[in-house]
C-alpha positions as CSV (number, residue, x, y, z in Angstrom):
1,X,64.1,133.9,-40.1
2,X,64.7,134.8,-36.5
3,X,66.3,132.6,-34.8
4,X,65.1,133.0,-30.6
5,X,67.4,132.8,-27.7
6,X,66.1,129.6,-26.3
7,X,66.8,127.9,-30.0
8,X,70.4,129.8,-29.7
9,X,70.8,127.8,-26.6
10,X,69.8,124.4,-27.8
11,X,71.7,124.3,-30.4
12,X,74.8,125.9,-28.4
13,X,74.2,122.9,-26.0
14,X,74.7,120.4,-29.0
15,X,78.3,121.8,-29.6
16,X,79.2,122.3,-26.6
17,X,81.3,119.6,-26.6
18,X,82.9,120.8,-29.5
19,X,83.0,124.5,-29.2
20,X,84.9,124.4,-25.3
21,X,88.0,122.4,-26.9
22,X,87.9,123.7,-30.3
23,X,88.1,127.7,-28.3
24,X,91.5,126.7,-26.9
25,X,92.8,125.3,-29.4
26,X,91.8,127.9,-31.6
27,X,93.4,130.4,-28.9
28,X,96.5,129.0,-29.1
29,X,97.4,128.3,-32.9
30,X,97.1,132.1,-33.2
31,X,98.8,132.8,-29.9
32,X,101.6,130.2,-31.3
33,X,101.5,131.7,-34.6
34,X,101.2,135.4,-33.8
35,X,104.3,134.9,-31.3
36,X,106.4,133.3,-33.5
37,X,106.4,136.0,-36.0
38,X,106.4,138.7,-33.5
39,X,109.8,137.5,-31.9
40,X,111.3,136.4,-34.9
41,X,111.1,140.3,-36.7
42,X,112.1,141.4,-33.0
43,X,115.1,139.3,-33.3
44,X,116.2,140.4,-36.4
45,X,115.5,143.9,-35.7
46,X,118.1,143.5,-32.6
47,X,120.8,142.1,-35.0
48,X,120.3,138.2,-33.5
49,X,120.0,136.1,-36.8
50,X,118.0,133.1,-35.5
51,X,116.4,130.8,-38.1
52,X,112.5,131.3,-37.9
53,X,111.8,127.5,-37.2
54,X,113.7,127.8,-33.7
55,X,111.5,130.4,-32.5
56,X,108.2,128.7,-34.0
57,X,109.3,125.3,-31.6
58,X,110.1,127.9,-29.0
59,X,106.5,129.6,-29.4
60,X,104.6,126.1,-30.3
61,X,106.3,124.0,-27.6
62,X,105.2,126.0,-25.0
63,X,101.5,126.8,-26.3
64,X,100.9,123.1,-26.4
65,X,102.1,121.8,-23.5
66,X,99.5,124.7,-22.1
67,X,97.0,123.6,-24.2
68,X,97.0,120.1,-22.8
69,X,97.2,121.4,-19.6
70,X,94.2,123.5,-19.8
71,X,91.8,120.7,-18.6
72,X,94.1,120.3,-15.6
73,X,93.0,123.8,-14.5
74,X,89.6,123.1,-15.4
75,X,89.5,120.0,-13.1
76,X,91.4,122.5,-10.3
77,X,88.7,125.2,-10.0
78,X,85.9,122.7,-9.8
79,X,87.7,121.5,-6.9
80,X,88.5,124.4,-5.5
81,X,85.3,126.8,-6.9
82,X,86.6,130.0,-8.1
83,X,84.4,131.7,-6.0
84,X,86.4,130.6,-3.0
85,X,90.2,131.0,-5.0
86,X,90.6,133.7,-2.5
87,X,89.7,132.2,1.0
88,X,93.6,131.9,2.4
89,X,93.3,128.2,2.5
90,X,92.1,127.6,-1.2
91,X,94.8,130.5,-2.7
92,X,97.2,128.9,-0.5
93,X,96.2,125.1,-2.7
94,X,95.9,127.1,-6.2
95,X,99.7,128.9,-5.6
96,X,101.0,125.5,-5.2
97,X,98.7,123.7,-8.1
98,X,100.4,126.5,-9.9
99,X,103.9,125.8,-8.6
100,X,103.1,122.1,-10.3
101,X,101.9,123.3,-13.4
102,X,104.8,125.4,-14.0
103,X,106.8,122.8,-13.5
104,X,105.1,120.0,-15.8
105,X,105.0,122.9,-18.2
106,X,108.7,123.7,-18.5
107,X,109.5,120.1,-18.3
108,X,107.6,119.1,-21.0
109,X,108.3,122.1,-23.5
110,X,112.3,121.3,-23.0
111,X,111.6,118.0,-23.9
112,X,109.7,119.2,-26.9
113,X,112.3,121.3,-27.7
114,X,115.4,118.6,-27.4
115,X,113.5,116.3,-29.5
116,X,112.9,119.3,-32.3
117,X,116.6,120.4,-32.4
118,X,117.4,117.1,-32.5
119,X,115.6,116.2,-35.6
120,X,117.7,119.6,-37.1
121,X,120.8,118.0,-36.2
122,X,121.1,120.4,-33.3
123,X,121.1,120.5,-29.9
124,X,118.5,122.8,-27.4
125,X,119.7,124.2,-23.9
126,X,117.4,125.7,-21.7
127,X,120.2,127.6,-19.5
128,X,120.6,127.4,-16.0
129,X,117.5,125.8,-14.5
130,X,117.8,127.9,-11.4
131,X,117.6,131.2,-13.2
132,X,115.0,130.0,-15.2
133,X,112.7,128.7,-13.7
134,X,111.7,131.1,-11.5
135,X,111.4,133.8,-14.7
136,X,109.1,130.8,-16.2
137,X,107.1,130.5,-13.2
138,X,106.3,134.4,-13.2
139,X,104.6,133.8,-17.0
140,X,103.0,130.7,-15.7
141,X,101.2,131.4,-12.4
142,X,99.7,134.6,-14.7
143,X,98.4,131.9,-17.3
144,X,96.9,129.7,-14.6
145,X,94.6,132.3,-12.7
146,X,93.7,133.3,-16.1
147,X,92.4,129.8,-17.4
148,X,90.8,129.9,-14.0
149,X,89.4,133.2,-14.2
150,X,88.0,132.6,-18.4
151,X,86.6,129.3,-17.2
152,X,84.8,131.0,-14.2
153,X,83.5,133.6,-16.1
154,X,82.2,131.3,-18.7
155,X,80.2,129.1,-16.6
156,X,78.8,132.2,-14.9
157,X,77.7,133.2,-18.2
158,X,76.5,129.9,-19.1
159,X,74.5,129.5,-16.1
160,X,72.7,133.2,-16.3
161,X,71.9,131.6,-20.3
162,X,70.2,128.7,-18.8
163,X,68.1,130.2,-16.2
164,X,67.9,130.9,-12.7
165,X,65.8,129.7,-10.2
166,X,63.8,130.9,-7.4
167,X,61.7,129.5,-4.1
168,X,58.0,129.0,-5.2
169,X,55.9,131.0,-2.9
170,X,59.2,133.5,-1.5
171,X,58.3,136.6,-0.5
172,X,59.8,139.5,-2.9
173,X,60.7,141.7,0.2
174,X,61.5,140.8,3.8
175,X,61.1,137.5,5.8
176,X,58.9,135.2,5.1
177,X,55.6,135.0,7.3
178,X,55.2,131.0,6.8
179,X,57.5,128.7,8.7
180,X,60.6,127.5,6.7
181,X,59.3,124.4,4.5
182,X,60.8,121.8,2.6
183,X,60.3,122.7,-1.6
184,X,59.2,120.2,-3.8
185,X,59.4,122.6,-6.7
186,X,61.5,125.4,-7.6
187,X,60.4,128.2,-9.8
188,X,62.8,128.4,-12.5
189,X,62.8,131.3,-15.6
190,X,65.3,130.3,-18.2
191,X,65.0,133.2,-21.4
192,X,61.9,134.6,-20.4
193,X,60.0,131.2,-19.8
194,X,58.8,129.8,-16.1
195,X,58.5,126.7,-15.4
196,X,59.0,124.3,-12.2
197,X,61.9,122.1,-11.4
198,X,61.3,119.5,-9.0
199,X,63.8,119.0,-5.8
200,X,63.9,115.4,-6.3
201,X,65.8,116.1,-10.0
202,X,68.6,118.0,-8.5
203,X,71.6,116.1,-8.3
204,X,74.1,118.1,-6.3
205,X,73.9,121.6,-5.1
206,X,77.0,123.8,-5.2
207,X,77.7,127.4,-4.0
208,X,78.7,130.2,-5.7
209,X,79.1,133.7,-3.8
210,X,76.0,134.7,-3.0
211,X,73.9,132.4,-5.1
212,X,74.1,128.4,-5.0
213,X,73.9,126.4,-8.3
214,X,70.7,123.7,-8.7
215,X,72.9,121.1,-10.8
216,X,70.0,119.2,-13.0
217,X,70.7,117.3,-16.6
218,X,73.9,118.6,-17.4
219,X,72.8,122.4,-16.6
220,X,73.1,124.8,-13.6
221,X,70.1,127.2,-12.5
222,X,71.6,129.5,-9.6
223,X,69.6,130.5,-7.0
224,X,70.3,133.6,-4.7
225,X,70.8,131.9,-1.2
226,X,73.3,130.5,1.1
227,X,75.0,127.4,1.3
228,X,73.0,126.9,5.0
229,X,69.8,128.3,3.8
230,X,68.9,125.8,1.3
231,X,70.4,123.2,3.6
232,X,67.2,124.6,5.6
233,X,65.2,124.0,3.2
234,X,65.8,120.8,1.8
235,X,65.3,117.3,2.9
236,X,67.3,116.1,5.0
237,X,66.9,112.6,4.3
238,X,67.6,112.7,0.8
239,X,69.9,115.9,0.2
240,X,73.1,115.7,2.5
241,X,76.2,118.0,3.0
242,X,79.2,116.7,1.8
243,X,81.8,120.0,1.6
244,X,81.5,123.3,2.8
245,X,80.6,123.9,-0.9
246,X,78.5,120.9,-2.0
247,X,75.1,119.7,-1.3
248,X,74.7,115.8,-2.6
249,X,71.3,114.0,-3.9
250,X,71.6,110.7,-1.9
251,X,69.4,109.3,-4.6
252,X,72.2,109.9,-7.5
253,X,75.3,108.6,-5.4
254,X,76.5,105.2,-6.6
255,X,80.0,104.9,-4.8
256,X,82.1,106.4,-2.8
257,X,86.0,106.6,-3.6
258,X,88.5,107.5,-0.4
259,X,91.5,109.5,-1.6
260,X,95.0,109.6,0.1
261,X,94.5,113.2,1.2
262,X,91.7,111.4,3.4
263,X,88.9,113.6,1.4
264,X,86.9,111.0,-1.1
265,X,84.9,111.2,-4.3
266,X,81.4,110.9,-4.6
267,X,80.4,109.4,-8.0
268,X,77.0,109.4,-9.3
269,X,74.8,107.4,-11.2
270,X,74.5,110.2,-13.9
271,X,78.2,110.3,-14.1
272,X,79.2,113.1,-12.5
273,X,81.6,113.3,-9.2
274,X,81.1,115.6,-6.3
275,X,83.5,116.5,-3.8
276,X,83.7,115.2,-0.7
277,X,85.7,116.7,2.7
278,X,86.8,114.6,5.3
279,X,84.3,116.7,7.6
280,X,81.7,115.1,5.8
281,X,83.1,111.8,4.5
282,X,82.0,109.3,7.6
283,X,78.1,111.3,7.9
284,X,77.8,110.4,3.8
285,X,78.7,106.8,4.4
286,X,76.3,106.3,7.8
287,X,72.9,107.7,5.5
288,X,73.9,106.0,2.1
């Protein structure tokens, strides 16, 4: 029985939840395991005999602690879009997330490790901190963009999977003739299917190089248009710009949380949280 890419999708949605955690993990039981054999037959091949349990809490300490820090990242690049890593300001934030995340991640694998040799009856030292750390950060900086880069590339994916959406009544070449309007519909094909998603169902509306993403339900239908474009197009009374990167359905936001960076948080009745700059912060607050 063939099984069609719209059924594929469905059920792909129903493990989603299962299959995003369970790749990482996956990911880094082999990486742990492959590693630890690897070094341990390079070690002995050098003449070092070092028992193979200290170089599986070497290998396993430090895939972990990444592991756990993968939703960190994941949290990062929805903050600051991947998109936009490369706009000096946002690279500028992601070097120094990274500088963090190095950090957390060599903390906590020594710790790991101390506690492991210490149940052997043995005792781990890292070296001189100074020397190393800087050699660690190198390794972890690379492993950073890259979670950034495979999540990116996965929601892109996922979005082209779930459809993309176009203006009903856009012209397929030029300008249009008609004034600009507000849409109450958007045309949306999704695995060779059309059909319309109404305006007042998008939640928040987020750009992504040349295309911006029509967040509805849990899924994202991109749309080929600028962030000020659509701003155009929509109404202004119920969809408001809250970051250079974020349009916001006033009819979703439930509350508004300030942060110490003077930036805030808007939450929304569906649960999701957008972004909000300081730019923006006191215009949200005077229309909600």
């Amino acid at each position: 029985m063939r099984v069609s890419s719209t059924d594929m999708l469905q059920r792909y949605q129903r493990w989603r939840r299962v299959a995003e955690p369970g790749f990482w993990i996956v990911l880094t039981l082999l990486q742990a395991s492959v590693n630890s054999w690897l070094v341990w037959l390079d070690l002995r091949r050098a003449g070092v005999n070092t028992p193979f349990w200290e170089v599986a809490v070497w290998e396993w300490s430090s895939n972990l602690v990444l592991l756990a820090l993968v939703p960190v990242v994941v949290l990062a690049g929805q903050y600051r879009p991947l998109h936009l890593v490369f706009q000096r300001q946002n690279l500028r934030w992601h070097l120094a997330a990274s500088v963090v995340y190095s950090l957390v991640h060599v903390a906590a694998m020594v710790a790991l490790r101390k506690i492991a040799y210490w149940s052997q009856g043995s005792h781990y030292d890292f070296g001189d901190w100074w020397r190393e750390l800087p050699y660690e950060y190198l390794k972890d900086v690379r492993a950073y963009f890259l979670v950034l880069l495979a999540v990116g590339f996965y929601q892109l994916l996922l979005m082209r999977w779930q459809g993309e959406a176009t203006l009903l009544g856009e012209p397929d070449e030029g300008p249009a003739v008609e004034p600009v309007q507000q849409p109450e519909r958007f045309l949306v094909r999704k695995l060779g299917k059309d059909f319309l998603l109404l305006a007042a169902d998008i939640e928040w509306i987020q750009a992504w190089g040349n295309y911006v993403n029509l967040h509805v339900r849990g899924h994202d239908y991109p749309l080929r248009s600028t962030m000020a474009a659509i701003e155009r197009r929509l109404d202004g009374k119920r969809f408001v710009r809250v970051h250079r990167s974020y349009i916001v359905n006033l009819d979703f936001v439930q509350t508004i949380t300030p942060l110490e960076s003077g930036d805030a948080r808007a939450v929304l009745s569906t649960g999701g949280e957008v972004p909000v700059s300081r730019r923006y912060r006191d215009a949200l607050k005077s229309t909600c």
